[in-house]
C-alpha positions as CSV (number, residue, x, y, z in Angstrom):
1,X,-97.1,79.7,41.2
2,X,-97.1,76.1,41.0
3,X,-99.6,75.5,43.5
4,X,-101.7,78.0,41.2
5,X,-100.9,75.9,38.1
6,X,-101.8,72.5,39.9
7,X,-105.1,73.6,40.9
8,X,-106.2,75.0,37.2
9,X,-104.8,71.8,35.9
10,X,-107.4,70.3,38.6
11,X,-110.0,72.2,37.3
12,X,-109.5,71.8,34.0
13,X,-109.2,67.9,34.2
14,X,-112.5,67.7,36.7
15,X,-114.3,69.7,34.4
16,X,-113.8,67.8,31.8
17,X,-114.5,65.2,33.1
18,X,-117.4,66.1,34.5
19,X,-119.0,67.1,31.1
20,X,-118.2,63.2,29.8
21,X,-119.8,61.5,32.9
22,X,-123.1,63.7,32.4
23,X,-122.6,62.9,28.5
24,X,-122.2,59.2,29.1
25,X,-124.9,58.8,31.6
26,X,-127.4,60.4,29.4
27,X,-126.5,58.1,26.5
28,X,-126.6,54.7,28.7
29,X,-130.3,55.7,29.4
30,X,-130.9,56.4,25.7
31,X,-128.8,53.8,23.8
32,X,-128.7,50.1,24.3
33,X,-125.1,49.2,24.6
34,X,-123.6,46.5,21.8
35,X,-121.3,44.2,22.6
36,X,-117.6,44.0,20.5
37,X,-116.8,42.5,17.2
38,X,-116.8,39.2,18.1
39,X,-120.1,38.8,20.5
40,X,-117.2,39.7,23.5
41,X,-116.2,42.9,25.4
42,X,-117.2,45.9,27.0
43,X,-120.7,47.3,27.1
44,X,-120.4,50.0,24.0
45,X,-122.3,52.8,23.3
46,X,-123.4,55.3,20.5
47,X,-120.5,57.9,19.9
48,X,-118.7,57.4,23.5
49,X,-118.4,53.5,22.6
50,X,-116.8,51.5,26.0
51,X,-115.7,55.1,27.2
52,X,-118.0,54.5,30.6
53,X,-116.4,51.0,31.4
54,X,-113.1,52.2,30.2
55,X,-113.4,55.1,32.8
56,X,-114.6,52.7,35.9
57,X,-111.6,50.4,35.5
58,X,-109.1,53.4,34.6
59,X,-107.3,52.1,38.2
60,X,-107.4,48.6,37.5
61,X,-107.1,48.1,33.3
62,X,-104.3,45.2,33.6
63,X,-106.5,43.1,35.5
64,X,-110.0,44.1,32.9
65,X,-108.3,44.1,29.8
66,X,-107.0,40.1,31.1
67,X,-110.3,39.1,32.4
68,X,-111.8,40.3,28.9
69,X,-109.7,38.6,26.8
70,X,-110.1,35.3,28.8
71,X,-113.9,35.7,28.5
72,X,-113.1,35.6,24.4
73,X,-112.6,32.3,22.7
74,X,-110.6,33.9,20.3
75,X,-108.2,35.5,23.2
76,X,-109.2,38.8,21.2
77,X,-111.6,41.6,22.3
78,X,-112.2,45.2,20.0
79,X,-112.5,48.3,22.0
80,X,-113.9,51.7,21.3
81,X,-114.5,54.8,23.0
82,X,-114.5,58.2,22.0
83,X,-111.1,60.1,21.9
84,X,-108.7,57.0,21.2
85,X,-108.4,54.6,18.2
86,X,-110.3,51.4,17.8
87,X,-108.3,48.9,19.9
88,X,-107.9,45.6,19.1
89,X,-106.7,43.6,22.2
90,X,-104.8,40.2,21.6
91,X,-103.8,37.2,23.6
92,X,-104.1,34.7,20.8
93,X,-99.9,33.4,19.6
94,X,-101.3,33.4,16.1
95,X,-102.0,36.7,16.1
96,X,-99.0,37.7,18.1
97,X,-97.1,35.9,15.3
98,X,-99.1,37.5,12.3
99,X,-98.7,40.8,14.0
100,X,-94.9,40.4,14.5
101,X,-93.7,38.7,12.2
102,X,-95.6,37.2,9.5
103,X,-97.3,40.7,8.3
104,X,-94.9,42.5,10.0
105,X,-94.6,45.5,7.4
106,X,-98.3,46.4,8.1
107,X,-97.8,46.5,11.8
108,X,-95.1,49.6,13.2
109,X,-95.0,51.4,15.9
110,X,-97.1,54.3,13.5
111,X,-97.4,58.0,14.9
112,X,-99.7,57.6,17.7
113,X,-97.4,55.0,19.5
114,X,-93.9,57.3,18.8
115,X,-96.1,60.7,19.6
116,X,-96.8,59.6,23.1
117,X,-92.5,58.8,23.6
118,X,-91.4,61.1,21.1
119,X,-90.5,63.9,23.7
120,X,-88.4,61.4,25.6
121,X,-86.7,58.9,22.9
122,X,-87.0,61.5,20.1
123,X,-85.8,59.5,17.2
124,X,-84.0,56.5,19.0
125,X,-84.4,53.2,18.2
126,X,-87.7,52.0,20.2
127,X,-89.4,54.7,18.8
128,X,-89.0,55.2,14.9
129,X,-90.2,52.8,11.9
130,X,-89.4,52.4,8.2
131,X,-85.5,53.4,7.1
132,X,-84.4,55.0,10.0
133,X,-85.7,52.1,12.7
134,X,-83.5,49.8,10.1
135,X,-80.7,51.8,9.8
136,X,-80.2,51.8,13.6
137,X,-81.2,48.3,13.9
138,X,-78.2,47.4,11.7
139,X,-75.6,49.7,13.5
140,X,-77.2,48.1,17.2
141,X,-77.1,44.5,16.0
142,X,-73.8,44.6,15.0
143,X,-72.3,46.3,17.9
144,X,-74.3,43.6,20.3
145,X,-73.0,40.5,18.5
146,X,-69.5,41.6,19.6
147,X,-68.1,39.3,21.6
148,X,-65.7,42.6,23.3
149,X,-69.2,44.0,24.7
150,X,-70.5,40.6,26.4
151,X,-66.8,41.1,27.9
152,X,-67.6,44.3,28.8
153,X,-71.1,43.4,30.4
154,X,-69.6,40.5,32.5
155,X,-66.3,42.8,33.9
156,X,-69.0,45.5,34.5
157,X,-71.2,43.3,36.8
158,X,-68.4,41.6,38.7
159,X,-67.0,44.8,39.3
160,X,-70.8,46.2,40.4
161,X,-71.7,43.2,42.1
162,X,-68.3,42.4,44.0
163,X,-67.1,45.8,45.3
164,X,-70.1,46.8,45.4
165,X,-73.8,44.7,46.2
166,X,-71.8,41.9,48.1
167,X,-70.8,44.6,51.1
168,X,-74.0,46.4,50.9
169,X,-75.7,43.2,51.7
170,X,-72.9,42.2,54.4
171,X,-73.9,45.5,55.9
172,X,-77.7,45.0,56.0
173,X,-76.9,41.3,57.2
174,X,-74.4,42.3,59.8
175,X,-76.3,45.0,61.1
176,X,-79.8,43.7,60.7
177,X,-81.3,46.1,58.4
178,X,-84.0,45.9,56.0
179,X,-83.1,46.3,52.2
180,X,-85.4,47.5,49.5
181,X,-84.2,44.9,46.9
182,X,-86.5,46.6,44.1
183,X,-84.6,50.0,44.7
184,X,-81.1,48.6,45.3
185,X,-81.5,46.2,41.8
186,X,-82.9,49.5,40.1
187,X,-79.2,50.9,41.1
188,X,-77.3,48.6,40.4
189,X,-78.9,47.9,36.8
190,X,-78.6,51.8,36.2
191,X,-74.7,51.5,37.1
192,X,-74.3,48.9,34.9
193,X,-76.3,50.0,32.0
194,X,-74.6,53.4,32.2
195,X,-71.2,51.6,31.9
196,X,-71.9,49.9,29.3
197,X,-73.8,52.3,27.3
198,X,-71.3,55.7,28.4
199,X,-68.9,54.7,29.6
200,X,-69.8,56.6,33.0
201,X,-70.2,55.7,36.4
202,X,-73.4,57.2,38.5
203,X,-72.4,55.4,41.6
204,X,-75.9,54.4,42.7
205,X,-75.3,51.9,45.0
206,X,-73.5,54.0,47.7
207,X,-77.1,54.5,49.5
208,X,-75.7,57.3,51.3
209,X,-76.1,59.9,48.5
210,X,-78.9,60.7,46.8
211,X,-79.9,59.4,43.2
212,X,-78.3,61.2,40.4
213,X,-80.7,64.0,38.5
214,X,-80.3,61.8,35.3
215,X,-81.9,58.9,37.0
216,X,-84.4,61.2,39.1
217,X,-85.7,62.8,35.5
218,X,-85.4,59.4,33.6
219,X,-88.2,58.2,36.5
220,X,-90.0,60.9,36.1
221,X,-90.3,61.1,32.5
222,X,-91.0,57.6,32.0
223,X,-93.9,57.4,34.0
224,X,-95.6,60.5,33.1
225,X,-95.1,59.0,28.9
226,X,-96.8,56.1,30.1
227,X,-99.8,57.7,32.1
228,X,-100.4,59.0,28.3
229,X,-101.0,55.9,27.3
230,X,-103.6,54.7,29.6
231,X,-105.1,58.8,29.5
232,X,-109.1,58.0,28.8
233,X,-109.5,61.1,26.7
234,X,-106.2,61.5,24.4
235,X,-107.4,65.3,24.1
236,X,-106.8,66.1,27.6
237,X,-102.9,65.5,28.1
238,X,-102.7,66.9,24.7
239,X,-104.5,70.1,26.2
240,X,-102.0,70.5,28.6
241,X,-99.1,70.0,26.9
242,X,-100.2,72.6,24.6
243,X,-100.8,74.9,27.5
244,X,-97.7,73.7,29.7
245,X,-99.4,72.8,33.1
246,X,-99.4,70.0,35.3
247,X,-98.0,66.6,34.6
248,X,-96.9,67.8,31.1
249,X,-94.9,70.9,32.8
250,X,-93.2,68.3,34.7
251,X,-92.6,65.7,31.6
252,X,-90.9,68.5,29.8
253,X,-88.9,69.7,32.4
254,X,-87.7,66.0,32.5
255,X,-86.8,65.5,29.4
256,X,-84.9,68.8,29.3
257,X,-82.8,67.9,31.7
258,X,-82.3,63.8,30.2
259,X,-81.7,65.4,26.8
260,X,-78.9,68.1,28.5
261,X,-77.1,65.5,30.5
262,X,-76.7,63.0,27.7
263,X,-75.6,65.6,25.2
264,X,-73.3,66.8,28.1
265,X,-71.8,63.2,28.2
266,X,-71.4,63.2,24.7
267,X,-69.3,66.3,24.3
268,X,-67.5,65.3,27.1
269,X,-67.0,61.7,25.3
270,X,-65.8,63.3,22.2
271,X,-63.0,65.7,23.4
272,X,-61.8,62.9,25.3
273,X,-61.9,60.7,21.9
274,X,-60.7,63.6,19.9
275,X,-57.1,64.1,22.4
276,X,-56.7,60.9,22.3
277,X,-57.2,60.5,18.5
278,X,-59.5,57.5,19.2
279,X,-56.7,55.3,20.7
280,X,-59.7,55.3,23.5
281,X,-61.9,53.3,21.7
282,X,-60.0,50.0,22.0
283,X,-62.2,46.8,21.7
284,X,-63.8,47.5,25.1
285,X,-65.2,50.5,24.7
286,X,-68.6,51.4,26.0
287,X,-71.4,51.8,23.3
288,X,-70.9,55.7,22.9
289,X,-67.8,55.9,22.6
290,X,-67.8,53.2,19.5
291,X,-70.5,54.8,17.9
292,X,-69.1,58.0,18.0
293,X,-66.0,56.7,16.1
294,X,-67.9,55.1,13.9
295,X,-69.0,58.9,12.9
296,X,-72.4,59.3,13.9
297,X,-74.4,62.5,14.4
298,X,-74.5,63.6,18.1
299,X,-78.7,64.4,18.0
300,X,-79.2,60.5,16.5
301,X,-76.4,59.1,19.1
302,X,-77.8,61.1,22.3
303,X,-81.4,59.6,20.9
304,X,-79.8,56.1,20.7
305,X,-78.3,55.8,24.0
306,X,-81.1,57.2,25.6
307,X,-83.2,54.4,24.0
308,X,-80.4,51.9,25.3
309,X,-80.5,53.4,29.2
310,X,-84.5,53.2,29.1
311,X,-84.1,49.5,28.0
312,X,-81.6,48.4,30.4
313,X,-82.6,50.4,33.4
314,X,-85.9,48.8,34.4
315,X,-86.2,45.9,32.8
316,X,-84.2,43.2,34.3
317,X,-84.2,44.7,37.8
318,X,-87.9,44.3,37.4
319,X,-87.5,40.8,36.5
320,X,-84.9,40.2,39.1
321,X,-87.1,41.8,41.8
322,X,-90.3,39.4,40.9
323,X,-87.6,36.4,40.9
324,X,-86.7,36.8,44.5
325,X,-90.0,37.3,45.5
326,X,-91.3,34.4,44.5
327,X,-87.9,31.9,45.2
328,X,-88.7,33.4,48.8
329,X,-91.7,32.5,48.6
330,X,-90.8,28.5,47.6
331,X,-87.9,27.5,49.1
332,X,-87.1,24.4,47.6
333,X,-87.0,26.0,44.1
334,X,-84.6,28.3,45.7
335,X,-82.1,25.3,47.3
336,X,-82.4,23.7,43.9
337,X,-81.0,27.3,42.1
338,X,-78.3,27.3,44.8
339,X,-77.5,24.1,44.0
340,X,-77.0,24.2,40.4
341,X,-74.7,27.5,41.5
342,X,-72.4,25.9,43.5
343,X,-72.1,22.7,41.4
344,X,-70.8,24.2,38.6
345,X,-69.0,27.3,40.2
346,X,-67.1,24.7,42.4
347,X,-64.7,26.3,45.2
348,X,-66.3,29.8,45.0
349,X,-64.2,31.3,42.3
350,X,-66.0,34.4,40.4
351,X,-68.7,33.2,37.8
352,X,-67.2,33.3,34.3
353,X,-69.8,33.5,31.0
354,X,-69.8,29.7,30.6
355,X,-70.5,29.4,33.9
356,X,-73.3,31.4,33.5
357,X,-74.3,29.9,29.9
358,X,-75.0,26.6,31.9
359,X,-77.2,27.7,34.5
360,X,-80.8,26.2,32.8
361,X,-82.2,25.8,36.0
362,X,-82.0,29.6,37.0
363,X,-82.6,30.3,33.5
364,X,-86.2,28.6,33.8
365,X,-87.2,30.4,36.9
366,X,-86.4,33.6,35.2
367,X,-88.8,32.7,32.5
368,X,-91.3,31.3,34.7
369,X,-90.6,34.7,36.9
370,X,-91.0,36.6,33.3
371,X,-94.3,34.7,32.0
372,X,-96.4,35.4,35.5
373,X,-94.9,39.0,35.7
374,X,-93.6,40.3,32.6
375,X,-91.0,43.8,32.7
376,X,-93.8,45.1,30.1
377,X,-97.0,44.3,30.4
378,X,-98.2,45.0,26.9
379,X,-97.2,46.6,23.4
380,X,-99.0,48.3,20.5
381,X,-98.7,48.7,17.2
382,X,-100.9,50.7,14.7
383,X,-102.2,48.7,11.3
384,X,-100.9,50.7,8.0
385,X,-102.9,49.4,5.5
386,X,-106.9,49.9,5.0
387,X,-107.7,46.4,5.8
388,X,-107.2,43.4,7.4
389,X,-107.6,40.2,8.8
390,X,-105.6,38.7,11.4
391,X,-105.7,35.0,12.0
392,X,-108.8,34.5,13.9
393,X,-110.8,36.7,11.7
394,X,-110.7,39.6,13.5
395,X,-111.0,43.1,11.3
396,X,-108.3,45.4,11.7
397,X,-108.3,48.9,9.6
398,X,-106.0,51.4,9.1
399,X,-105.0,53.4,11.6
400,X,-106.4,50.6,14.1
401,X,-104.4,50.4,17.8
402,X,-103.0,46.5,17.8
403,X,-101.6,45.5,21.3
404,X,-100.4,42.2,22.4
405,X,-100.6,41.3,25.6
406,X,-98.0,39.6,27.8
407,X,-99.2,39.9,31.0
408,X,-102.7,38.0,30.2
409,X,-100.7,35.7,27.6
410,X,-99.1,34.4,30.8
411,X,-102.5,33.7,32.8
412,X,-104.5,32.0,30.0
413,X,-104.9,28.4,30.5
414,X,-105.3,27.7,26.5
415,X,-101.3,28.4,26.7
416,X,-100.0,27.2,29.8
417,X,-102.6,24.6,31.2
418,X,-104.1,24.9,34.5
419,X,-102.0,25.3,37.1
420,X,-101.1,28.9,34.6
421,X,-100.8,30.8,38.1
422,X,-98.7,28.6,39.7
423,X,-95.0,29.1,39.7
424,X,-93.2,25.9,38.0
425,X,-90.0,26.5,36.2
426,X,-90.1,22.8,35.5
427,X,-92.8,23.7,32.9
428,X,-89.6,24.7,30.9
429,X,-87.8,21.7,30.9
430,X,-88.4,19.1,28.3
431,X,-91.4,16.6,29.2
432,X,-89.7,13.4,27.9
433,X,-86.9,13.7,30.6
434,X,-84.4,12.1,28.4
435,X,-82.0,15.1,29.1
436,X,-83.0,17.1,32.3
437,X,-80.7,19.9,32.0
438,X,-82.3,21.0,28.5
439,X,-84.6,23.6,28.2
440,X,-87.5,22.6,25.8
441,X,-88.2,25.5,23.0
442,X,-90.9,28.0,23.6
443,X,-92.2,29.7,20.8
444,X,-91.5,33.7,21.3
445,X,-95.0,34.1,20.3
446,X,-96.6,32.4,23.1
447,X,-94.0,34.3,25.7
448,X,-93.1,37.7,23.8
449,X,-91.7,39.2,26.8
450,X,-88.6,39.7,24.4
451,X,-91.0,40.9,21.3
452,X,-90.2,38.4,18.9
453,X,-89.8,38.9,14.9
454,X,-87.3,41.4,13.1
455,X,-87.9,43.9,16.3
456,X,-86.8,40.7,19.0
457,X,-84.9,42.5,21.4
458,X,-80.9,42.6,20.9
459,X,-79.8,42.5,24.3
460,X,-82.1,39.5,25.1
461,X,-78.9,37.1,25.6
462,X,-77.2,40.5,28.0
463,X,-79.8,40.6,30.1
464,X,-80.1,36.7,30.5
465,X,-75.9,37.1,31.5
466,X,-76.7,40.0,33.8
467,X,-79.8,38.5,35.6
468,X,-78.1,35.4,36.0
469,X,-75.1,37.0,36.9
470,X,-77.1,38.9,40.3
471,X,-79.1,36.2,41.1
472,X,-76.5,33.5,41.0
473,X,-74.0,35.7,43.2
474,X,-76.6,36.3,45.7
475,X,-78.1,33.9,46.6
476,X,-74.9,31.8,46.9
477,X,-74.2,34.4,49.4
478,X,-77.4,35.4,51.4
479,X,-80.9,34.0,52.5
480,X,-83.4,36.8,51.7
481,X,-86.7,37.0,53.8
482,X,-89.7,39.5,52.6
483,X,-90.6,41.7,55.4
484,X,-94.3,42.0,54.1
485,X,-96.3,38.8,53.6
486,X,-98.8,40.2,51.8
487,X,-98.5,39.6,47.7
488,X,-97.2,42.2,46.1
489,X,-98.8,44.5,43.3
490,X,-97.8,44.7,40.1
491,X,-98.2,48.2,38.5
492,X,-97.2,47.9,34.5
493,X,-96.3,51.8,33.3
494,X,-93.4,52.0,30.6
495,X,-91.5,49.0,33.0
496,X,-93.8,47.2,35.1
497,X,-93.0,47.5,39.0
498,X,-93.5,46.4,42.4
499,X,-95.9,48.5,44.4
500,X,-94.2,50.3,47.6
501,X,-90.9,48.3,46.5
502,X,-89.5,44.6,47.8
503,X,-88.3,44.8,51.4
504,X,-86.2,42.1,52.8
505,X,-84.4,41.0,55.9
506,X,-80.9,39.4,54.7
507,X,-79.2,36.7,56.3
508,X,-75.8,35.4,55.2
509,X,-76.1,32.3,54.3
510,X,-74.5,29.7,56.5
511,X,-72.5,27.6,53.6
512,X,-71.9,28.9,50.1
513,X,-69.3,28.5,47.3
């Protein structure tokens, strides 16, 4: 039966498009195509608008949507094609600003944006606007200034890294193995982020069983939300949600099984609080079990946490797994990190949060890693209002797809010079040199890796602590060599990621704190 369903799905997708590339052809011989708003762009046509070029660069739109916007001297190109919103593409920090910030109000997420997640993050946190994104934002920011949960992050990743990614790594050094470091730092991030958030332990790291079905569906789920977003004809995954075949079949088979396993956590969390008559929920306590007490509904807690897991399971183990790439790739960037590790974690004791606080060095590199390969490549917005004008005088109207751009932000020599594709963490120091251990300010809106504005990201400062906290404690420990020479290929869904993963050989290394 599945075999029966894949092969209508074929059909009905082929056909389709089929009837847009005769429809298309026949209006490129009939119509002259027009260039966007501003003079720059994609070839557009009558009704289809850029649908033709859209459709040739469907494999490769990271690298034409950056190559556009560099052509414009605004860093802003407007796209439209039949079956998606007119798309305003940015790159320019004022508008990034404007968008995020100054005019925030006019800018959400809107319906198209939480229509393609909604089956996955229902109502949670990342995907709602207005009163009830604000509601949650209150209840998240206070339970993330605790100082108890940095605690609880730091205890969680020595425990994580110590009993368990230190002997992994012995083992693949002592035995000469290979290690896929993109796959083990996706476990070890889910670990910790399922800690933290539930209070649960999946036990990824032991490589000898097979991934838990929460994280299998969570994979699954993610990217087939995120092959929405690129879809050239909106209609067609629509189509097949509404019919139930294919890739949408499988998305809500996902999410069936997400949604059943958190709200099984959370039952499971309650009579467990409930026995105890909350004398569980000391200052420690993961994030469920303190919203919970705090008396919460279980459909907007299981909606919260699963917006919390989705932001901490790919996101720094994406960064992390770019970082080692490219320290392996310079080598003398990499002695200076281990040098700044073992200075101020003298005699090898266990890193402690101001250890960690004072690592600047490692701190640039991670934003240098960030700015060349960001965990997400881009993010949208959809205008409210019937009008407007964003800094550089480009139109927007209502109902108009606004996305910022990270990835390109990061390769446009207008923001970072020159050498932009180069990998120099010292661009993150301050240029007098009067202190050379302080990192100069970088406006959020030239590197919005973290968003920036009233929706800046809450765990930014976590994830800092936890990246630092991996990197640090390996590479004190272990020399890490890629197996492939070849550079790797970024492919950005929901969470950017490394094509076919980051193999390395691992060596211990021969002195260490």
């Amino acid at each position: 039966m599945e075999a029966i369903s894949n092969a209508g799905e074929a059909m009905f997708v082929i056909s389709f498009l089929l009837l847009f590339s005769l429809a298309s052809w026949i209006l490129s011989l009939l119509f002259r195509p027009k260039s966007s708003i501003n003079g720059y762009g994609p070839p557009t046509y009558p009704l289809i608008g850029c649908l033709v070029d859209f459709f040739r660069n469907r494999r490769r739109l990271l690298h034409w949507y950056t190559h556009l916007v560099a052509e414009s001297p605004t860093l802003t190109v407007v796209l439209r094609r039949f079956g998606a919103r007119r798309t305003v593409i940015t790159a320019n920090p004022d508008n990034v600003e404007y968008i995020l910030k100054s005019n925030f109000s006019n800018y959400p997420k809107g319906r198209p944006f939480t229509e393609i997640l909604g089956d996955l993050l229902g109502c949670g946190i990342f995907n709602v606007d207005g009163e009830m994104w604000s509601s949650q934002r209150k209840m998240a920011s206070h339970e993330f200034s605790t100082r108890s949960l940095r605690e609880l992050v730091v205890e969680t990743l020595e425990e994580e890294v110590q009993s368990r990614l230190v002997p992994l790594l012995e083992a693949a050094a002592d035995g000469g193995l290979e290690v896929d470091f993109q796959d083990v730092l996706r476990r070890l991030a889910f670990d910790a982020i399922c800690k933290v958030a539930l209070g649960m332990d999946p036990c990824c790291l032991d490589l000898t069983q097979p991934l838990p079905p929460l994280l299998t569906a969570f994979d699954v789920a993610s990217e087939i939300s995120a092959m929405r977003a690129v879809a050239p004809v909106f209609m067609v995954w629509k189509a097949k949600r509404m019919l139930n075949v294919g890739s949408e079949k499988k998305l809500r088979e996902a999410v069936q099984l997400v949604h059943s396993s958190v709200a099984e956590i959370i039952r499971s969390k309650k009579e467990k609080l409930g026995k105890s008559g909350g004398e569980n929920c000391d200052v420690h306590s993961d994030l469920l079990s303190r919203l919970l007490s705090a008396g919460h509904d279980d459909d907007a807690v299981r909606d919260m946490v699963i917006s919390f897991l989705m932001a901490g399971k790919d996101t720094t183990s994406a960064a992390m797994t770019w970082l080692f790439w490219l320290l392996s790739d310079h080598r003398e960037l990499e002695k200076q990190v281990v040098q700044e590790v073992t200075q101020i974690n003298d005699g090898g004791r266990r890193l402690n949060f101001d250890d960690l606080k004072r690592m600047d060095f490692l701190k640039a590199c991670l934003c240098e890693s960030m700015r060349l390969y960001p965990p997400v490549a881009w993010d949208s917005k959809h205008a409210a209002a019937a009008s407007d004008v964003l800094p550089d005088g480009t139109p927007v109207y209502e109902g108009d797809r606004v996305t910022y751009f990270p990835y390109a932000m990061g390769r446009m020599e207008e923001l970072w010079g020159k050498d932009r594709f180069e990998f120099r963490p010292d661009r993150w120091f301050d240029e007098r040199g009067k202190d050379g251990s302080r990192l100069k300010p970088v406006s959020p809106y030239k590197f919005p890796v973290f968003q920036a504005g009233p929706r800046v990201c809450l765990g930014k400062e976590m994830a800092f602590i936890q990246m630092k906290y991996v990197v640090a404690s390996v590479l004190r420990r272990f020399e890490l060599t890629p197996v492939q020479l070849n550079r790797p290929v970024y492919v950005p869904l929901l969470t950017a990621y490394m094509a076919g993963g980051l193999k390395m050989r691992v060596k211990r290394r021969s002195t260490h704190a």
